[in-house]
C-alpha positions as CSV (number, residue, x, y, z in Angstrom):
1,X,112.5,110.9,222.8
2,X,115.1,109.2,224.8
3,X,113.5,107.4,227.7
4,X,116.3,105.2,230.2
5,X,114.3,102.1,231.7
6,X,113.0,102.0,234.9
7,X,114.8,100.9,238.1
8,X,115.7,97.0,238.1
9,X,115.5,94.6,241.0
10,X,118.7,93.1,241.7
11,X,117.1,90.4,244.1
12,X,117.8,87.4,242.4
13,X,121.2,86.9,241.8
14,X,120.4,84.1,239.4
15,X,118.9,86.3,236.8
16,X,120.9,87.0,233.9
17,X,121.0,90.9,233.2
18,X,118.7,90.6,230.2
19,X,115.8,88.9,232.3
20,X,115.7,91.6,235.6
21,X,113.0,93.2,236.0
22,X,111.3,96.4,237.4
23,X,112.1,96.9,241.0
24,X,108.6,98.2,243.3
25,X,110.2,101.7,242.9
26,X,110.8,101.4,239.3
27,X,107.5,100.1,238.7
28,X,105.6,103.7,240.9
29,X,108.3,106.2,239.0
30,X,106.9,105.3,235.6
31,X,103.1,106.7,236.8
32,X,104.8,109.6,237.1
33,X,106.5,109.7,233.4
34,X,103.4,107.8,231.8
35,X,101.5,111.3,233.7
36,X,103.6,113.4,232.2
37,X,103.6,112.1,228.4
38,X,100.5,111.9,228.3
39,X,99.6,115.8,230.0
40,X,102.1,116.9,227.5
41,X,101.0,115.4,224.9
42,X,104.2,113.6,224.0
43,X,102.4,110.1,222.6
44,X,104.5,108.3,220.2
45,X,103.9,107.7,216.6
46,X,107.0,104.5,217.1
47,X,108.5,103.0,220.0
48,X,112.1,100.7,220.0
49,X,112.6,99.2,222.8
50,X,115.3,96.9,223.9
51,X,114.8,93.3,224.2
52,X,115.8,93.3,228.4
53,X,112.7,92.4,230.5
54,X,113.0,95.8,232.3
55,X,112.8,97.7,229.2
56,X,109.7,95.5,227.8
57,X,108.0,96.0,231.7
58,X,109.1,99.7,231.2
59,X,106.8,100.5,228.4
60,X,104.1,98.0,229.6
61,X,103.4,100.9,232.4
62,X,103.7,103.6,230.3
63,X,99.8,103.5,229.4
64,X,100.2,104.6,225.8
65,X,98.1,103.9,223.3
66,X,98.1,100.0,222.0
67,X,97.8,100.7,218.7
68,X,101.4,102.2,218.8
69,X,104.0,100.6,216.4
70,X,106.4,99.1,218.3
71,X,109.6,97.1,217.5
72,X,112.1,95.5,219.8
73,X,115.5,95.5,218.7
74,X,117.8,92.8,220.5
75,X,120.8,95.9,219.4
76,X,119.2,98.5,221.8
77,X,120.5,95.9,224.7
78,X,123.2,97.9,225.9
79,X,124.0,99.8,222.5
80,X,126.3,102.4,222.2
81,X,126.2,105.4,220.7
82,X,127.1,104.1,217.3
83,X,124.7,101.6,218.2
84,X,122.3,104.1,218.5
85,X,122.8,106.5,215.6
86,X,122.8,103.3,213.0
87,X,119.5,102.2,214.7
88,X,118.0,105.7,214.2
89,X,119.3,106.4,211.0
90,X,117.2,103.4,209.6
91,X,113.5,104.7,211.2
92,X,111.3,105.1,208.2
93,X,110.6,109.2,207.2
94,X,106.4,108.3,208.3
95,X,107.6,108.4,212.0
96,X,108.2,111.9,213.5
97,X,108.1,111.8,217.1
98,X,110.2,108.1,217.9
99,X,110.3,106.7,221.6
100,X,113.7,105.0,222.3
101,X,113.8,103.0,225.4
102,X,116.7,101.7,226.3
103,X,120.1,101.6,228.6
104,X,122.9,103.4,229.4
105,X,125.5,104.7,229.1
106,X,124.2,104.2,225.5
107,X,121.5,107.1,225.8
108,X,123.0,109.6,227.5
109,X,126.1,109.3,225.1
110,X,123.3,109.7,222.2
111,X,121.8,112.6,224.5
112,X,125.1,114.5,224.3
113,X,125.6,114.3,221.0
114,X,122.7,115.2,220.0
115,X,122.2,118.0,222.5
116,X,126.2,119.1,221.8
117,X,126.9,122.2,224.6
118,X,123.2,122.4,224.9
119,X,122.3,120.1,228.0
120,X,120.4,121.5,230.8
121,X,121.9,121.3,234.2
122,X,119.5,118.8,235.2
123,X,120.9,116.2,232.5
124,X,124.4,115.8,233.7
125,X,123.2,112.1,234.9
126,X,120.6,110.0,232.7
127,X,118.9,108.5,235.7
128,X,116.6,105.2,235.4
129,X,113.0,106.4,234.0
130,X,114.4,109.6,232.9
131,X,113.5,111.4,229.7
132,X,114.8,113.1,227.2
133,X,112.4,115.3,225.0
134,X,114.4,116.8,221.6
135,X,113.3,118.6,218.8
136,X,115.1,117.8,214.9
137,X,114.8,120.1,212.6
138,X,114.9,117.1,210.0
139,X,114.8,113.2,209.6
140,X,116.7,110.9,211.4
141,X,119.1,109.9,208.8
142,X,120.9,112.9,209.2
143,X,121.9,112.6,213.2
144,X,124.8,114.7,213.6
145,X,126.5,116.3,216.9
146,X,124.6,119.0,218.0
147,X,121.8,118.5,215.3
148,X,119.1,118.1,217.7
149,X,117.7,120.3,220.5
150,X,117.0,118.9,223.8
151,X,113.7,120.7,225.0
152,X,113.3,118.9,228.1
153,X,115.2,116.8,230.1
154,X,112.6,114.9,233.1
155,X,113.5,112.7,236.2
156,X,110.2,111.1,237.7
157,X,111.8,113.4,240.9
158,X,110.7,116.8,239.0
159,X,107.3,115.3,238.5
160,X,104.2,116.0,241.2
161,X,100.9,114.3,240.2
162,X,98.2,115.8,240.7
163,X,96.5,114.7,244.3
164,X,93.4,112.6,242.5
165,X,96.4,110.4,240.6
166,X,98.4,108.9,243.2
167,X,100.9,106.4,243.1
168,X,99.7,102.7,241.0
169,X,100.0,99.8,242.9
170,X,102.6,97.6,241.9
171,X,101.6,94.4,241.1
């Protein structure tokens, strides 16, 4: 799973990229994408995450599991796709369903190669919080264009909570 951070708040100017964080509406899209991992599911048995502080914040909300093996790698900061595929290649054969969250245009580059003349028309953009679910028919030391089905492309937008959930406060 491919998961693009959250919306970042560009309020302070002073910040270095790596240290933004989550913007208010960043922080109220992930409800809806932690909502929808977990009615799916879709709970990770490895998360990478980049080092940025809006990745890091980014899982923090996801409300998954703590016992969850995760690693930050300071290459997911704006990796590209080689980046990416060298990263992947090196995820130990235990770990079948791996959470990637990260930047782009790094992951949507990974997306389309994986997904080769298979994308949805709802994935032509990788928007922030946006995920993308694929199916491998083997490990990932074998990435290879179009070796991977994309199964579902979701934007927090397509998501409707159920009434009872609402919207988290941001803090």
């Amino acid at each position: 799973m491919l998961l693009r951070h959250a919306k970042s708040d560009w309020k302070d100017e002073s910040l270095a990229d790596l240290d933004r964080p989550l913007a208010d509406k960043g922080k109220k899209t992930l409800c809806k994408i932690s909502h929808w991992l977990n009615d799916h599911d879709l709970i990770p048995d490895l998360i990478l995450v980049s080092p940025a502080k809006r990745a890091c914040q980014t899982l923090k909300r996801l409300k998954l599991p703590k016992n969850i093996p995760t690693q930050v790698h300071n290459e997911l900061y704006l990796a590209n796709l080689d980046t990416l595929k060298t990263l992947l290649s090196t995820v130990p054969t235990q770990y079948e369903r791996v959470l990637v969250i990260g930047h782009n245009p790094g992951l949507e580059a990974l997306m389309h190669f994986l997904s080769q003349k298979q994308e949805p028309h709802s994935s032509k953009l990788f928007p922030t919080a946006s995920l993308a679910h694929f199916v491998m028919p083997f490990h990932w030391q074998h990435l290879t264009p179009g070796s991977a089905r994309l199964t579902q492309f979701i934007r927090p937008k397509d998501i409707t909570l159920p009434a009872h959930e609402g919207v988290e406060k941001t803090e």
